[in-house]
C-alpha positions as MATLAB code, in Angstrom:
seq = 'XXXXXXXXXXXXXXXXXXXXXXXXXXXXXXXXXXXXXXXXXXXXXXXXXXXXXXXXXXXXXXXXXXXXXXXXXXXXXXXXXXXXXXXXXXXXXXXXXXXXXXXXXXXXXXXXXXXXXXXXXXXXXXXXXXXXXXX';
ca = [
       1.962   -4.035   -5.181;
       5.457   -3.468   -5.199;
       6.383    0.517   -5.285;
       9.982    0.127   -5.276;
      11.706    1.927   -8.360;
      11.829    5.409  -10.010;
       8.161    7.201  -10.126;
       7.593   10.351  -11.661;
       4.887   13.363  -11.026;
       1.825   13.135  -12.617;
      -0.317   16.017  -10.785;
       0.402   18.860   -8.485;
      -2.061   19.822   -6.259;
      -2.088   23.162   -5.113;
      -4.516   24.906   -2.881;
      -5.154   28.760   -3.383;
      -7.851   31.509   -1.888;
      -9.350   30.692   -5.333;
      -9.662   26.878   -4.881;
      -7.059   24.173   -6.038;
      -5.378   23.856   -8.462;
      -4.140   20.762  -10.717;
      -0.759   21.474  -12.495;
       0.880   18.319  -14.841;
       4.120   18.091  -16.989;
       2.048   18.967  -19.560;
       0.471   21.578  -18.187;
       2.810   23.380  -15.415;
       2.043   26.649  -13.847;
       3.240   29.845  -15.507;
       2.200   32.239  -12.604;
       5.307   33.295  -10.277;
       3.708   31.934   -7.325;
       3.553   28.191   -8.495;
       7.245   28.353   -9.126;
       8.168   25.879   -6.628;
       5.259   23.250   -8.257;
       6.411   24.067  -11.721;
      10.238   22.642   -9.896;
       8.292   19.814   -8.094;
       7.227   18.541  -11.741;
      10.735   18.257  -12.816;
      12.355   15.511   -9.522;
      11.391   11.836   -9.576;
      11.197    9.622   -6.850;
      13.259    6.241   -5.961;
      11.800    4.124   -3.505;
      14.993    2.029   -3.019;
      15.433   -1.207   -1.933;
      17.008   -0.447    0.721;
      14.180    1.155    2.402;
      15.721    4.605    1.183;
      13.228    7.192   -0.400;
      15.273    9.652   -2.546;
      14.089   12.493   -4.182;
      16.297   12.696   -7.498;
      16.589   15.967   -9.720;
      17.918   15.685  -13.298;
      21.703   17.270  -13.726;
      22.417   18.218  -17.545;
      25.719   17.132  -18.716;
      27.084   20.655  -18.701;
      26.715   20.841  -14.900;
      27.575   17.336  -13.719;
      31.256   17.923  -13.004;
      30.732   21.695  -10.960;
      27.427   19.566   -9.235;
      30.713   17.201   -8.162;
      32.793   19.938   -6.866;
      29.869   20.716   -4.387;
      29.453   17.108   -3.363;
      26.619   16.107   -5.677;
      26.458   12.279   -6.608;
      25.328   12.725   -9.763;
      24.287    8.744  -11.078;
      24.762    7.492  -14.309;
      21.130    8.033  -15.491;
      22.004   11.671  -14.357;
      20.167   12.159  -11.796;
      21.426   13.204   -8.213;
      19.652   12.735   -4.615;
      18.141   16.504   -3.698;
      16.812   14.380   -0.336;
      16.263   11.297    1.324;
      14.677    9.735    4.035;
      13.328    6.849    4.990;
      10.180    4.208    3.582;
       8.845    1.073    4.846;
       5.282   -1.157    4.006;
       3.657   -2.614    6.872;
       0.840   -4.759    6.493;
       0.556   -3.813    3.101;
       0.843    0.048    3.233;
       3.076    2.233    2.295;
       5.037    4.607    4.811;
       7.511    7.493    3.927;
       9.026   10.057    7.088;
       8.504   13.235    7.188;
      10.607   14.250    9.374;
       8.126   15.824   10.752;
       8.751   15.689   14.958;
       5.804   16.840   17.557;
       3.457   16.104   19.860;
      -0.302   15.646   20.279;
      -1.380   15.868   23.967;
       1.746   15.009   25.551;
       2.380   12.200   22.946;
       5.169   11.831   20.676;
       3.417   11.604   16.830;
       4.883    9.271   14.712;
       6.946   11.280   12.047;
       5.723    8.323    8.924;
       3.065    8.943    6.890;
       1.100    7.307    4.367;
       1.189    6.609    0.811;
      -2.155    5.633   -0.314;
      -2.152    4.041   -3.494;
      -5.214    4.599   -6.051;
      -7.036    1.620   -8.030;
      -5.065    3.177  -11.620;
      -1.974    2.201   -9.080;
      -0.873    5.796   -8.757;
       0.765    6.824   -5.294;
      -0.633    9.759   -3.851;
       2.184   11.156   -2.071;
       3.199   14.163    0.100;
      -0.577   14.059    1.850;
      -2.199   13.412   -1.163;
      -0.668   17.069   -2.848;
       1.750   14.605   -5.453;
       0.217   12.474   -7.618;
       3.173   10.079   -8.541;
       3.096    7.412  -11.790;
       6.042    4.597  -11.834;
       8.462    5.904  -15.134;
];
């Protein structure tokens, strides 16, 4: 399979005191505490050829040029990077990095994580919390 290109969010899965929770597009959270999921729902993600993984949030027209004055690269589909880091596939996996630096017993833990991919050919991303579909 060949994830390179622009996927968008199918699910959100969030876990509460009451059990998790599954939040779509169609079906985004109204509660104040979701409000970052109900965002989430909104970006896409490019898995560049470049080995690049950007996380792109829609700019309407209006605010393009003041998104420019702060340094925003707003693309012609409209969209402008929110964040990037790095992918890779190794022996047929996918890898994104977290960014996330530590260690485990004195051992450095690798900051890449996986990107299992489901038989429908979804991408469960962000430890499984993002359910991504290709756009």
């Amino acid at each position: 399979m060949d994830i390179r290109g622009i996927w968008k969010v199918r699910e959100v899965h969030v876990p509460t005191p009451e059990g998790e929770m599954v939040f779509t597009p169609d079906n985004p959270p109204t509660d104040e505490r979701f409000e970052g999921s109900a965002e989430l729902m909104q970006y896409r993600t490019e898995f560049a050829e470049d080995g690049v993984l950007n996380t792109l949030m829609f700019v309407p027209e209006e605010m393009r040029e003041e998104a420019a004055k702060h340094g925003a690269v707003v693309r012609e589909d409209g969209y402008a990077a929110v964040e990037s880091t790095a992918w890779k596939e190794e022996n047929g996996k996918f890898y994104y990095d977290t960014k996330i630096e530590g260690e485990v017993l004195g051992e450095k833990v690798d900051s890449f994580a996986e990107i299992p991919v489901t038989e429908d050919g979804y991408l469960l991303y962000s430890f499984g919390m993002i359910i991504l579909e290709r756009v």
